[in-house]
C-alpha positions as CSV (number, residue, x, y, z in Angstrom):
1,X,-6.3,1.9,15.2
2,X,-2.5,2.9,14.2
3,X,-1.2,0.1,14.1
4,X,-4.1,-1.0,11.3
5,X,-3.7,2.0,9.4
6,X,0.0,2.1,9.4
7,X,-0.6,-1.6,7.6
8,X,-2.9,-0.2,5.6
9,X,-0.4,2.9,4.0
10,X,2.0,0.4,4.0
11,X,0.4,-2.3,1.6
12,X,-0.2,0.8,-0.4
13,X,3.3,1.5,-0.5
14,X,2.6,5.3,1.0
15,X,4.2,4.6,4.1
16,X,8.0,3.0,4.0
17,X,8.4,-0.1,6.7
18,X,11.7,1.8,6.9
19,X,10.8,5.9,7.1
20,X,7.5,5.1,9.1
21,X,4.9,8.3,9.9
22,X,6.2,9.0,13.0
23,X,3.1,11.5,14.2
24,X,-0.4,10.6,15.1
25,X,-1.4,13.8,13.4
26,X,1.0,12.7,10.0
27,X,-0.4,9.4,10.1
28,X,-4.3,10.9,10.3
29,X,-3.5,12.9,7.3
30,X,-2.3,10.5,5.1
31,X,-4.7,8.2,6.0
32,X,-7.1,10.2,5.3
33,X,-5.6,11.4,1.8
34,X,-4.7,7.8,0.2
35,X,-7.7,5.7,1.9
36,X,-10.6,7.8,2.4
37,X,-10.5,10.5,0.1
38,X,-10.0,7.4,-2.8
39,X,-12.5,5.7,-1.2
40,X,-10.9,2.3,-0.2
41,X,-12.7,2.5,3.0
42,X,-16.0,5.0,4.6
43,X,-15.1,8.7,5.6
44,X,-17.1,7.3,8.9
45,X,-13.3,5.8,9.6
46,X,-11.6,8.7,9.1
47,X,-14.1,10.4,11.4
48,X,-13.3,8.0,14.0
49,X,-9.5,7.8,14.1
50,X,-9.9,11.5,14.4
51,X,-12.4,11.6,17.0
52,X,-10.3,8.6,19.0
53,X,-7.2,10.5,18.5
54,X,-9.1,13.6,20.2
55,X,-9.9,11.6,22.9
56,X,-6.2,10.4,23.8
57,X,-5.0,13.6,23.6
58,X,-7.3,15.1,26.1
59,X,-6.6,11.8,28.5
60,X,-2.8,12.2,27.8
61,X,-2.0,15.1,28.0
62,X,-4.8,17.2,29.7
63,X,-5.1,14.7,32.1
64,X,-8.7,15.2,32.0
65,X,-10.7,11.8,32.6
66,X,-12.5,10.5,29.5
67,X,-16.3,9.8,30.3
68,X,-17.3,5.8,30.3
69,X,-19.4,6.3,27.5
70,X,-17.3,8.3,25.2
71,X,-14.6,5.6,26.2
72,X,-16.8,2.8,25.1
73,X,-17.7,4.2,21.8
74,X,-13.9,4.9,20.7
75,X,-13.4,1.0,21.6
76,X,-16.3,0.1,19.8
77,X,-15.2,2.9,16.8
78,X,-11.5,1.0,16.9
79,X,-13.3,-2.3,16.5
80,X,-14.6,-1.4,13.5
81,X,-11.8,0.4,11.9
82,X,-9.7,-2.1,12.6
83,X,-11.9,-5.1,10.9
84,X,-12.3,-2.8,7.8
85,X,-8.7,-2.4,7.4
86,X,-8.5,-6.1,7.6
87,X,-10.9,-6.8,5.6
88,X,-9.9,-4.3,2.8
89,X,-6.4,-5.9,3.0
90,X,-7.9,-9.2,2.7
91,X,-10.0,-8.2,-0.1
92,X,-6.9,-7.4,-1.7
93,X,-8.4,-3.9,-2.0
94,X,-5.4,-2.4,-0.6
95,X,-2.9,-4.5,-2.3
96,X,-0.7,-2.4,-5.2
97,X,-0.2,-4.0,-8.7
98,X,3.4,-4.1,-7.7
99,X,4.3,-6.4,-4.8
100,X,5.3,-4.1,-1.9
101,X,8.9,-3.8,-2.0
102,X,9.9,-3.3,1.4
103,X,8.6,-6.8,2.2
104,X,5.4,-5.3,4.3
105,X,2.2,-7.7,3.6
106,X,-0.8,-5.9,5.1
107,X,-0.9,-7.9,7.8
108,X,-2.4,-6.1,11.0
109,X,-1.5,-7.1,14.4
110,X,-4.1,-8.6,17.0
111,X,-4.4,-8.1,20.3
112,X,-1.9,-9.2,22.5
């Protein structure tokens, strides 16, 4: 889910390939500023990357176990947010009437 909305700010030109967001929290708000509040993509998202981010605080640094459900709902949640970001990009919804000039395309990584 980073990874996909760091592409996304970064087609936008918001985020610099260079000067990247460099907190979870940071990267949260501004998503939530330039995508969500300007409707590019469903506040459901932003809801999610804030719930998931919730989640991996709690299981990183709590070290409290996440439950199997909750688990398979933020999978399921980063699922979707990540094939809406793609499919914004590829829409060309997220593209600026510039080119990017920082040579960022708002490609988003798979799996690997």
């Amino acid at each position: 889910m980073f990874n996909a909305a760091h592409s996304a700010l970064f087609a936008l030109q918001i985020e610099d390939v260079r000067a990247p967001i460099k907190t979870h929290n940071g990267l949260i708000a501004k998503f939530g500023e330039h995508l969500v509040r300007t409707g590019h993509l469903p506040s459901e998202y932003g809801e999610a990357l804030n719930a998931v981010q919730r989640s991996r605080q709690i299981a990183d640094y709590n070290g409290e176990p996440i439950e199997l459900d909750k688990a398979a709902w933020s999978v399921e949640r980063a699922d979707a947010f990540v094939a809406a970001v793609r499919a914004s990009c590829e829409s060309h919804d997220l593209q600026t009437p510039d080119p990017p000039h920082n040579g960022v395309s708002c490609d988003i990584p798979g799996p690997a």
